[in-house]
C-alpha positions in Angstrom: 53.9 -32.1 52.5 50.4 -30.7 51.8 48.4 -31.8 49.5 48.6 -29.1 47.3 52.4 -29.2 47.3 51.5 -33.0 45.7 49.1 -31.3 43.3 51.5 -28.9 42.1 54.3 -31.4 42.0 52.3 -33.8 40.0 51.1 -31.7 37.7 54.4 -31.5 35.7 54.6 -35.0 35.8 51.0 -35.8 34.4 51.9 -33.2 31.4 55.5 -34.7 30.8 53.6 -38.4 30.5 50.6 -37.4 28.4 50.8 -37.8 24.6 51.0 -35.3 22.4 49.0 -34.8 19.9 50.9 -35.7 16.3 50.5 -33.5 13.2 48.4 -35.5 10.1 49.7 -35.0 6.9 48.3 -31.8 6.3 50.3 -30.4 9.2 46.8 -29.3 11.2 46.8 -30.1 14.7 43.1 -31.5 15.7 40.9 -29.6 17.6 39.6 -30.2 20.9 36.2 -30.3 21.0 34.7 -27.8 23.7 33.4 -28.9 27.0 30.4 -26.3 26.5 29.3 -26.7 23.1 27.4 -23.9 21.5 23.7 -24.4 21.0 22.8 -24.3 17.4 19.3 -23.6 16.5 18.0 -25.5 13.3 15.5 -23.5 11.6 13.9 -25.5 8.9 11.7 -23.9 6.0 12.3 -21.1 3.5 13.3 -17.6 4.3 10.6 -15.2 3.6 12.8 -12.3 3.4 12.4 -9.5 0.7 12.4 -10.8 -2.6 12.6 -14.5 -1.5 10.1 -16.6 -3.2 7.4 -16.5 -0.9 7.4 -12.8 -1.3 7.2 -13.1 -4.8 4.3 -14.6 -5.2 2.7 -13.0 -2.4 3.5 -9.4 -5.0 0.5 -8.2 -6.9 0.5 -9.0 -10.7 2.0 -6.7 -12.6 -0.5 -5.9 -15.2 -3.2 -5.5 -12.1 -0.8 -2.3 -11.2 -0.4 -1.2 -14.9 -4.4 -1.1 -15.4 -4.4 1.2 -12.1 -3.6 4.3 -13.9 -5.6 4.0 -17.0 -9.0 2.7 -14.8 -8.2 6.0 -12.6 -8.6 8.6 -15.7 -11.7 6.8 -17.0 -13.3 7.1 -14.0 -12.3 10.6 -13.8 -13.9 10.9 -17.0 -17.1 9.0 -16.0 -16.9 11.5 -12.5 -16.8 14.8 -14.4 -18.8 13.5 -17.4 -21.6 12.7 -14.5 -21.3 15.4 -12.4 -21.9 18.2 -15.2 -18.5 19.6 -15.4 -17.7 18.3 -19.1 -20.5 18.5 -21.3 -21.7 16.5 -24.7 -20.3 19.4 -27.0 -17.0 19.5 -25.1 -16.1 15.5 -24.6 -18.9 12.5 -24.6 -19.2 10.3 -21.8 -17.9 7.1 -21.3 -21.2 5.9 -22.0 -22.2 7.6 -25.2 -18.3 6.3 -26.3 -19.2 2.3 -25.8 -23.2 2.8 -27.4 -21.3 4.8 -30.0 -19.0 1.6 -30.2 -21.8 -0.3 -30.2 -23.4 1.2 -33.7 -20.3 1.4 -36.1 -20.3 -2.1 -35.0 -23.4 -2.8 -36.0 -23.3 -1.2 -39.3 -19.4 -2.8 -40.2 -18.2 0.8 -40.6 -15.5 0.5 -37.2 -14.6 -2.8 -38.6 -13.9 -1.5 -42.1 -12.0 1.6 -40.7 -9.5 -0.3 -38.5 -8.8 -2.9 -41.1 -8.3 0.2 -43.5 -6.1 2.3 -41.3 -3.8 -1.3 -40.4 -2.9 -1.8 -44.1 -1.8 2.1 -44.4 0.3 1.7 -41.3 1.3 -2.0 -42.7 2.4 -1.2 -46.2 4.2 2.0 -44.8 5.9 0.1 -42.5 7.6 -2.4 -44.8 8.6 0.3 -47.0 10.2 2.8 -44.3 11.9 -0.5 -42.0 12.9 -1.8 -45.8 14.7 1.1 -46.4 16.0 1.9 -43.3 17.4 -1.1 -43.0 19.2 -1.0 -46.4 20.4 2.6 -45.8 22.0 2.1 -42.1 23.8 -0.9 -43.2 25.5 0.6 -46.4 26.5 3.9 -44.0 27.2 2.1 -41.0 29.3 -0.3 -42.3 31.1 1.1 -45.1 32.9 4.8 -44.8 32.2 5.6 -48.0 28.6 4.6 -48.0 28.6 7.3 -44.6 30.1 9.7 -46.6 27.2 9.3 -49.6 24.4 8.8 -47.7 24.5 10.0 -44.2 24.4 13.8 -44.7 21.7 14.2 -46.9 19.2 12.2 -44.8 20.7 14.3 -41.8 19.6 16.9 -43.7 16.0 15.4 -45.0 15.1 14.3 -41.4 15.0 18.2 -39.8 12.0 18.7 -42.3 9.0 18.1 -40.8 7.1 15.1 -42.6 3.8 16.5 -42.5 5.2 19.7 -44.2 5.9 17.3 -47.2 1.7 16.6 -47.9 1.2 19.4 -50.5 4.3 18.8 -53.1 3.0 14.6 -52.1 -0.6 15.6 -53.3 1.1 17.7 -56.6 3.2 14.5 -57.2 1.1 11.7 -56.7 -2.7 12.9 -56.3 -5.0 12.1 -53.6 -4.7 8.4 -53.9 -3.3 6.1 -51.6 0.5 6.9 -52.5 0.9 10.0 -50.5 -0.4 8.7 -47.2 2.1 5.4 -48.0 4.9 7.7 -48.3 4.4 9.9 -45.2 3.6 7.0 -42.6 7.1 5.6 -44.8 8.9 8.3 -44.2 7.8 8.7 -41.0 9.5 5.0 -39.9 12.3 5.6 -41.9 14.7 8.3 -40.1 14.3 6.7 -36.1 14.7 3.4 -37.5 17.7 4.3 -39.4 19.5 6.5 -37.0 19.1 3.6 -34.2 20.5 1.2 -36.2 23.0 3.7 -37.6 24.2 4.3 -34.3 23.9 0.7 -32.8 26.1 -0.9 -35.6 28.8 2.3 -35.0 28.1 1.3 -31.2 29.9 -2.4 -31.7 32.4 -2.8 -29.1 35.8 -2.7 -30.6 37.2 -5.5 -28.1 34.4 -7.6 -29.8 35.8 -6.8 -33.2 39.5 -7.9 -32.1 38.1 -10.6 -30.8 36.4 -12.2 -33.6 39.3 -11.4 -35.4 41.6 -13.5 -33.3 39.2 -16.3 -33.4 39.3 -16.0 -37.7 36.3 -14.5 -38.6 36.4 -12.6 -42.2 34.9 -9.2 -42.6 31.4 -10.9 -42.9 31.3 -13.6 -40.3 32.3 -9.9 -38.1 29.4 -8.3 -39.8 27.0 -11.6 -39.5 28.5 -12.8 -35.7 29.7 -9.8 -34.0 28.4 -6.4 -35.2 24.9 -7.1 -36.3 24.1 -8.7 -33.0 25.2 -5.5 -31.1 23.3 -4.0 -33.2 19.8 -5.6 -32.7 18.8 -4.0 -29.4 19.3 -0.4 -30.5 17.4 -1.6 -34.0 14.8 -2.6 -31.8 14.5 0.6 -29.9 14.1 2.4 -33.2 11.4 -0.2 -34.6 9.2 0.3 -31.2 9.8 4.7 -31.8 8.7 3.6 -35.4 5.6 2.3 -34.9 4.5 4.9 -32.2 5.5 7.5 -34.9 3.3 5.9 -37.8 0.3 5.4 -36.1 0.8 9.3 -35.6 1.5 10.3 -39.2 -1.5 8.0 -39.9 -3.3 10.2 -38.2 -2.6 13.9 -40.8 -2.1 10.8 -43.8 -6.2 10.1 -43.8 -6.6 13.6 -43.4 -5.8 13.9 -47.7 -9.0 12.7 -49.0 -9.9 9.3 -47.3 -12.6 7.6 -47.9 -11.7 5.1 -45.8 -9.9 4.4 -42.3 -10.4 5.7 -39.2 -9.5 9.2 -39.9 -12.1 9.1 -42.3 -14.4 8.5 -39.4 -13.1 11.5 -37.6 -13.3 13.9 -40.3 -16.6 13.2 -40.8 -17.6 13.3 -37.4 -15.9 16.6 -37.3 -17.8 18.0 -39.1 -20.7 17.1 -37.3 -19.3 17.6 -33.8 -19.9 14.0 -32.6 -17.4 14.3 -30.1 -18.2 10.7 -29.2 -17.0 9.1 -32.9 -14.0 11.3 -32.6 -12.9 10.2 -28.9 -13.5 6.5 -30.1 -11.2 7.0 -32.8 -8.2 8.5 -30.5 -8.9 5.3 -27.9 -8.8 2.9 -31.4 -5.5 4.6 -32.6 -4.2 4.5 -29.2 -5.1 1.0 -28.3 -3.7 -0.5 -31.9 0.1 1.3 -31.7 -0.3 -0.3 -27.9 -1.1 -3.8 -29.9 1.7 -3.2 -32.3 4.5 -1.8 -29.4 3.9 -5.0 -27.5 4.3 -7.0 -30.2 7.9 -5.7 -30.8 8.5 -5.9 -27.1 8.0 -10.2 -27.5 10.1 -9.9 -30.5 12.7 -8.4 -28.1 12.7 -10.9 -25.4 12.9 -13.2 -28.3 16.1 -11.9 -30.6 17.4 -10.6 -26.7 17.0 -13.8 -25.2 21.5 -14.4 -25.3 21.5 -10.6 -23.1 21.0 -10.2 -19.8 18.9 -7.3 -18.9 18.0 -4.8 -15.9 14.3 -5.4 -15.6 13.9 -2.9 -12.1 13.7 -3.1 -8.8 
């Protein structure tokens, strides 16, 4: 007999005497661990993909990329203002701008005019956002307050505001009071029809919900639909403020003595081109001042709703 007649012989044997492998309790037979294990490589550290952390902070600020734009027009300015191409009569350079700066400082007049011009836009504020608020929550949350009040301020807000200045000067004079009730005005109908449309918005399932859990018709209003309505509030607030520092603008134009569109009248009439571009930067750089503060008092009131913020 040869020996591999005694291998193969034996081999049915050996397998007939070797144990098998019993079942645990879960009924999972153990594995065999391989005679070539797989080499694992251990790679220690952080990933540094896209958008891991490293990579975050290896990303340029983003206020560094915001200032990008703005510093690119002023040195546009400064280029064309330099080179010829724009003179003093048509805009003032750059330069002539910050010395100009430099004298109404000097004198307290730029001081006097912003603080001037902020009250106007204050007052007007509280008063439009006052009744704004008062109007959308009677017609948004009540049909029959809808039914009185919706349609005629549909109807008020397709006249334009500024149209409004001479029967305002009839009514009230040159005072204060008309430039009040423009920038007013002015606030009112974005503000309203935002939150108008955000407390209509609510989310019916929400309703049911707080319903089910046994909240009355004001814990809804107070817990539920004033909530959903504070982000589409806030979008109208932030349209507001952009739209009374713009009716400021034809408000100082009715006989002020004071504010900063007293200083651009007057230097209108002077063609200092340098006073007037001054002005536009000051209005421009106070509704920035006032939109960012909404924007905190967003990611304050927001702080329950998770956002896109961009890719």
């Amino acid at each position: 007999m040869s020996a591999a007649d005694v291998s193969a012989g034996a081999l049915p044997a050996a397998r007939a005497r070797a144990p098998r492998p019993v079942a645990p309790d879960n009924g999972v037979l153990p594995t065999r661990p391989s005679e070539h294990p797989i080499p694992v490589t251990v790679i220690t550290g952080r990933a540094t993909r896209a958008g891991g952390p490293r990579a975050r902070q290896a990303r340029v600020p983003r206020w560094v990329i915001k200032s990008i734009s703005p510093l690119l027009l002023i040195l546009l300015w400064y280029v064309l203002s330099a080179v010829g191409w724009l003179s003093a009569n048509t805009l003032a350079s750059p330069q002539r701008v910050v010395v100009k700066a430099g004298e109404l400082l000097r004198t307290g007049e730029l001081q006097e005019a912003i603080v001037a011009s902020a009250q106007r836009v204050g007052l007007g504020l509280f008063f439009g956002v006052t009744a704004a608020l008062v109007a959308a929550l009677i017609a948004g949350l009540f049909k029959v307050g809808e039914d009185i009040i919706d349609a005629p301020i549909q109807m008020l807000r397709t006249v334009p505001v500024v149209g409004l200045i001479p029967l305002l000067i009839i009514w009230f004079g040159i005072g204060d009071q008309p430039k009040l009730i423009l920038i007013a005005l002015g606030v009112f109908f974005p503000l309203y029809l935002n939150l108008f449309a955000g407390i209509r918005g609510t989310d019916p399932a929400l309703i049911e919900a707080g319903r089910t859990l046994g909240l009355r018709k004001l814990g809804l209003i107070r817990h539920v639909i004033l909530p959903a309505a504070v982000p589409s509030g806030l979008v109208g607030l932030r349209y507001s403020i952009g739209v009374s520092w713009l009716i400021l603008v034809f408000a100082e134009t009715i006989n002020a003595t004071t504010g900063i569109g007293f200083l651009v009248n007057t230097a209108r009439e002077f063609f200092e081109t340098d006073t007037i571009v001054l002005c536009l930067v000051l209005y421009a750089l106070l509704g920035l001042l006032a939109d960012l503060i909404v924007r905190g008092l967003e990611r304050v009131l927001l702080a329950w709703r998770p956002s896109f913020t961009g890719t």
